[in-house]
N, C-alpha and C positions, 0 to 999 in steps of 0.2 A: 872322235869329237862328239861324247852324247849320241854315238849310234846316227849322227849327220851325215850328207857326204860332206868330201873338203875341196876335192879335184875333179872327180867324175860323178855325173849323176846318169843313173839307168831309168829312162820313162817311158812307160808303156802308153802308147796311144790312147787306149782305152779306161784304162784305172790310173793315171801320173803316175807322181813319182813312187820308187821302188822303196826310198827310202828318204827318211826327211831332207828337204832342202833347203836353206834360208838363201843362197844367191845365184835364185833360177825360179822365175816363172814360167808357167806349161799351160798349156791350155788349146782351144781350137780356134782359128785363124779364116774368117771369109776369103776366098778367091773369085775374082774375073766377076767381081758386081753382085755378089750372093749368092752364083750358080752353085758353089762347093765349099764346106771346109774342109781344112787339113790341120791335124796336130801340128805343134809349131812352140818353139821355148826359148826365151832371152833371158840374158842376165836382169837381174832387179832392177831398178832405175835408170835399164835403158831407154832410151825415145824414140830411137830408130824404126821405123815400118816395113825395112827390106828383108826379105827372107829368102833364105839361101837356099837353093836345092841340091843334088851329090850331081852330079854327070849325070846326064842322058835321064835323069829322071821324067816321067810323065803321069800326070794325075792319072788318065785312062786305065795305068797298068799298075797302079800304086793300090797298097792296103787303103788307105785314107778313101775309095771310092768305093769298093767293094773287100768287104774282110767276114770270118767268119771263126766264131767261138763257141767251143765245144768242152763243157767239163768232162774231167776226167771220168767220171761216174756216170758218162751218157755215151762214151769212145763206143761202144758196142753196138746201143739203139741209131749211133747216127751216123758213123762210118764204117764202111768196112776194109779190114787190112789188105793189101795186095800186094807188096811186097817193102825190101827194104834195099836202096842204091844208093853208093856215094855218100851215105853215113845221115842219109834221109829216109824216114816212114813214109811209105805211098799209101795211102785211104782211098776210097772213094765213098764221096758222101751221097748217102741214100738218097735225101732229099734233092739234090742240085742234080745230080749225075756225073758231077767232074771231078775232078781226082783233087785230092789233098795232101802237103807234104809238111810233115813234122819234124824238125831236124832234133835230135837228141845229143847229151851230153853226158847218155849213158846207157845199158841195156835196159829194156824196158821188157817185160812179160807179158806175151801177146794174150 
């Protein structure tokens, strides 16, 4: 459809959508009185305010609180490799000191 979605849209929290979409708005959503937002996407002309979270979700342990991006062209300056488990990259990022995990969807060249 014109390189649109039709059925599934992919939205990255930080840049929307992946690929055009005419029946889905995306954007970021106040919580709990201003303290936080959260990415958050409804159908076009819906009214509704309720927003739904997966199971056992909690803003504390969610991306939406704490996230971090790294381009590819800086992988070296800002993490380093430590191993690879479970079909995840382990890093650990210079700056923070805490480990990072990259899940891949293919061999990548360390």
């Amino acid at each position: 459809m014109n390189g649109q979605t039709s059925e599934i849209a992919v939205i990255d929290q930080l840049k929307g959508f992946m690929a055009p979409c005419d029946w889905l708005n995306a954007g970021h959503v106040e919580m709990d009185s201003d303290k936080y937002k959260i990415a958050a996407c409804k159908l076009k002309g819906c009214r509704s305010k309720h927003i739904i979270f997966p199971e056992g979700w909690e803003y504390n342990k969610s991306l939406s609180r704490e996230y971090g991006f790294v381009p590819n062209e800086h992988m070296g300056k800002s993490l380093k490799y430590l191993r690879h488990e479970n079909g995840i990259d382990v890093y650990l990022n210079k700056v923070t000191g805490k480990e990072v995990y990259i899940g891949r969807t293919g061999k990548v060249e360390k």
